[in-house]
C-alpha positions in Angstrom: -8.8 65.5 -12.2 -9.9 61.7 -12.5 -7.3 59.2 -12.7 -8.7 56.1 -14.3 -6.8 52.4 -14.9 -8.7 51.2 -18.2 -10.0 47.9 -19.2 -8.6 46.2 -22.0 -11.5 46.8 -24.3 -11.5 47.9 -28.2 -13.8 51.2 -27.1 -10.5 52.5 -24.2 -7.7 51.4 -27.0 -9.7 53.5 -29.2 -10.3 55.9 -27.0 -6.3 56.1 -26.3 -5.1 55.3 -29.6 -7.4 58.8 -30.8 -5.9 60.6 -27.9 -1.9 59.2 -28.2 -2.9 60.1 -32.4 -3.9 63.8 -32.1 -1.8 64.9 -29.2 1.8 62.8 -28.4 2.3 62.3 -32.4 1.3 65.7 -33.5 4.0 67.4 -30.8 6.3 64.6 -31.4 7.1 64.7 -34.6 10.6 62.9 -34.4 12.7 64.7 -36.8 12.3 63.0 -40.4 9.9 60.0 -38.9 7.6 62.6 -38.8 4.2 61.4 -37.0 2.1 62.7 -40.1 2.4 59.3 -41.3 1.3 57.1 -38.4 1.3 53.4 -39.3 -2.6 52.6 -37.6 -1.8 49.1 -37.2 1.0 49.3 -35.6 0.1 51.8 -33.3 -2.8 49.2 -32.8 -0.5 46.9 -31.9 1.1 48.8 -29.3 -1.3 50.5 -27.7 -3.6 46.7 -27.5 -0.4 45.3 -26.0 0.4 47.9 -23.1 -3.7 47.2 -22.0 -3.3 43.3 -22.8 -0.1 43.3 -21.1 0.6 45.6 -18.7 -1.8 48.9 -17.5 -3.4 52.1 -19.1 -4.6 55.3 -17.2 -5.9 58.2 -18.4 -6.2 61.5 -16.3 -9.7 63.1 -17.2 -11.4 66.4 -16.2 -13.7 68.6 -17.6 -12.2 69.7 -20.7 -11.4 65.7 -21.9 -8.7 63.6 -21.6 -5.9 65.1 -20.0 -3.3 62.8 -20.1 -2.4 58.9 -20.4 0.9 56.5 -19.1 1.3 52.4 -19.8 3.3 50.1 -17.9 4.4 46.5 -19.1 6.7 44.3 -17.9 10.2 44.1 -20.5 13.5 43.1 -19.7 16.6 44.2 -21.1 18.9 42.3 -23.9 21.1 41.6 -21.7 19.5 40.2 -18.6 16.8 38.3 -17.7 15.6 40.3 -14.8 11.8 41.9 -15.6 11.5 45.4 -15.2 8.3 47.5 -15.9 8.6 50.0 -18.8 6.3 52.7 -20.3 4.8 52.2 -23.4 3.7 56.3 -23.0 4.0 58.9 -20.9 1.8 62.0 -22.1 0.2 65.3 -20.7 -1.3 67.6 -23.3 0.8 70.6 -23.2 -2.5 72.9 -21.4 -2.3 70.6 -18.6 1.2 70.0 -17.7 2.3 71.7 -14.6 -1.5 70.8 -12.9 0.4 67.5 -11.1 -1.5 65.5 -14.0 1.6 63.8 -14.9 2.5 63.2 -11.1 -0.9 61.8 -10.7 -0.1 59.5 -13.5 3.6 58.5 -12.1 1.6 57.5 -9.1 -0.5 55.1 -9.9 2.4 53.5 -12.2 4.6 53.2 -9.6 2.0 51.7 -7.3 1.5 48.8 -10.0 5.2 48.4 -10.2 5.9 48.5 -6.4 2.4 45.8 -6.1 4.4 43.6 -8.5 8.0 44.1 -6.9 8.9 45.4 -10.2 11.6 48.8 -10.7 9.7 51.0 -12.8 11.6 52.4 -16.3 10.5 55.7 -18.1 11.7 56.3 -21.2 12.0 60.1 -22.3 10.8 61.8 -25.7 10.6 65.2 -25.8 10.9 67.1 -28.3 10.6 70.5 -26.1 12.6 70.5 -23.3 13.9 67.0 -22.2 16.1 68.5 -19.3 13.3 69.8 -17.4 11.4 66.1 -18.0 14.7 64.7 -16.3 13.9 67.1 -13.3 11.0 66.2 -12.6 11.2 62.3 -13.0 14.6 62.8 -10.5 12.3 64.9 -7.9 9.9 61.7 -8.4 12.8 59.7 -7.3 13.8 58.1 -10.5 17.6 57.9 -11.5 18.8 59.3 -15.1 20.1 56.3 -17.0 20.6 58.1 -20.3 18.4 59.8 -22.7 16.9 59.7 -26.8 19.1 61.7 -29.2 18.7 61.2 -33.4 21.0 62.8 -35.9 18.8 63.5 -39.0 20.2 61.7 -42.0 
């Protein structure tokens, strides 16, 4: 497994985007916002932002791109203090338990502890959130809350 921090170029936020479009979106459908009608220009937008800034890796091996996280730097409403947040967090579902999402925590953390930053992970899962929280808290992360929708 390759872990690889990308270039902001238009060939890696394609290369992402197509990834983050066929894999995170297709399992995460999101109840009623349902990823089947991705807005491409806004995903654009967010994806060109995390590499423009903040980071993008991407964990590779030989079957493709195994997974991807961003980092920028955010801060709440309510404070001024900077924080790092994830724009993404994904491991294609084949992959996950093969330490490719560990390998990607790594080198986000790293980034944020280079720039003196705490690092923020935001959780959507549409499978099974609870073990997610597991593993960010045996990472060393603190649960601050979680995503929850009530369908309308």
């Amino acid at each position: 497994m390759e872990i690889e921090r990308l270039a902001a170029t238009e060939e890696n936020g394609l290369l992402v985007g197509t990834f983050l479009a066929q894999t995170f979106a297709q399992e995460h459908r999101f109840g009623t916002q349902a990823a089947t009608g991705i807005n491409t220009d806004r995903a654009w937008q967010h994806i060109w932002e995390m590499f423009t800034d903040g980071a993008v890796w991407i964990a590779r091996d030989d079957d493709g791109t195994a997974g991807s996280i961003s980092v920028c730097r955010k801060e709440l409403w309510w404070t001024d203090r900077p924080y790092l947040g994830d724009g993404w967090l994904y491991v294609r579902p084949e992959k996950r338990g093969f330490s490719t999402a560990m390998r990607l925590l790594d080198q986000a953390d790293a980034y944020a502890s280079e720039l003196g930053l705490p690092l923020v992970i935001n959780v959507l899962n549409s499978g099974k959130p609870e073990l997610v929280g597991k593993f960010l808290n045996r990472f060393g992360f603190t649960t601050l809350g979680g995503t929850y929708i009530k369908e309308r």
